[in-house]
C-alpha positions in Angstrom: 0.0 0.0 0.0 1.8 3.2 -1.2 0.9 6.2 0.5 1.6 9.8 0.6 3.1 11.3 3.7 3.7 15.0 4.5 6.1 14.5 7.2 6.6 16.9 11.1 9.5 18.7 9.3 7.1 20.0 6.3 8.9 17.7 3.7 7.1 15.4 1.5 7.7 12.4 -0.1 6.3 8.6 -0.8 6.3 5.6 1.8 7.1 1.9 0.4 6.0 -1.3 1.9 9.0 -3.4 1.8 9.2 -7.3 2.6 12.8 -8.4 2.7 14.3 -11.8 2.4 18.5 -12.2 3.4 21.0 -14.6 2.5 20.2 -14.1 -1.8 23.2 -14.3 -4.2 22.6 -10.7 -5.3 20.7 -7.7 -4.2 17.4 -7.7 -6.4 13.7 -6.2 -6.9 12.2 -9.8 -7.3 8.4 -8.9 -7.5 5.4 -6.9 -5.8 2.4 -8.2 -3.9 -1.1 -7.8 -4.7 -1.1 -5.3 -2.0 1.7 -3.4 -3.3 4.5 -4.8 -0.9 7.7 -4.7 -2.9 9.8 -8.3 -2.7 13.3 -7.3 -2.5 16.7 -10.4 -2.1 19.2 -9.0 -0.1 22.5 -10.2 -0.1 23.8 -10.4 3.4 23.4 -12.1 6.8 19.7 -11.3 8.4 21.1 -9.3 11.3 19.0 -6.7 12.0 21.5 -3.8 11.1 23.2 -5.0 8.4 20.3 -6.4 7.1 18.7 -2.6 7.2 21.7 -0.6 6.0 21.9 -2.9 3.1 18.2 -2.1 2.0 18.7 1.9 2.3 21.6 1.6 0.2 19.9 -1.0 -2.5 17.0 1.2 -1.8 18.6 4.2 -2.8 20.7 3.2 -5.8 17.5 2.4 -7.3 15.4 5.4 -6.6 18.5 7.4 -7.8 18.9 9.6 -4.5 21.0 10.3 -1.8 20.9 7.2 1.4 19.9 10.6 3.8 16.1 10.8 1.6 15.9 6.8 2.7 15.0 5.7 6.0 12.9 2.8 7.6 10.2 4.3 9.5 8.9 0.8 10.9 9.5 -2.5 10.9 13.7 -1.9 11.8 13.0 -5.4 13.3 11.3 -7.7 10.9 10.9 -8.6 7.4 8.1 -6.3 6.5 9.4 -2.8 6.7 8.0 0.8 6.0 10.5 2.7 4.2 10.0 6.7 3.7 11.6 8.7 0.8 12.1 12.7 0.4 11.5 14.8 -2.1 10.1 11.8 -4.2 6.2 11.4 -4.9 4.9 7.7 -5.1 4.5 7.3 -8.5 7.8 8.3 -9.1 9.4 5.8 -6.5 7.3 2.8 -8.1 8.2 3.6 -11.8 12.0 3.3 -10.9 10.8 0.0 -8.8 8.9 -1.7 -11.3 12.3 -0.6 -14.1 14.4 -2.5 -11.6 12.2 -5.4 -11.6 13.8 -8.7 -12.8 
């Protein structure tokens, strides 16, 4: 479910519902749920911090911004995750997404 946020600081910008799964041979965009979860391979160990830097990172080579417009707003913990990204409407975020798709 993709949603528009105007966030406390008076910035904008798109949230992404992320389910993550570790230990894949390459970071990868592998799919989207019916409810619009995106399916993303990561390629590390599922500690919680690694795990999480690795997906702002992934996260933000393929939205084409900086890792400071990235963050995980909720689930830090599990495998389905909230992200939030600046300056970057929805269906922006999901057209770069969907291009990355394999």
């Amino acid at each position: 479910m993709s949603r528009k946020y105007e966030f406390h600081s008076g910035q904008r910008g798109s949230a992404l519902a992320v389910r993550v799964t570790p230990r894949a041979s390459r970071n990868q965009i592998v799919g989207m749920l019916n409810d619009g979860t995106i399916k993303v391979h990561l390629a590390t160990e599922p500690t919680d911090g690694e795990t999480n830097v690795e997906l702002v990172g992934f996260l933000a080579e393929v939205l084409g911004v900086p890792k400071s417009r990235v963050e995980i707003v909720a689930g830090e913990r599990g495998r389905d995750k909230l992200v939030s990204v600046l300056d970057m409407d929805v269906d922006t975020a999901h057209q770069r997404v969907l291009a990355h798709m394999s």
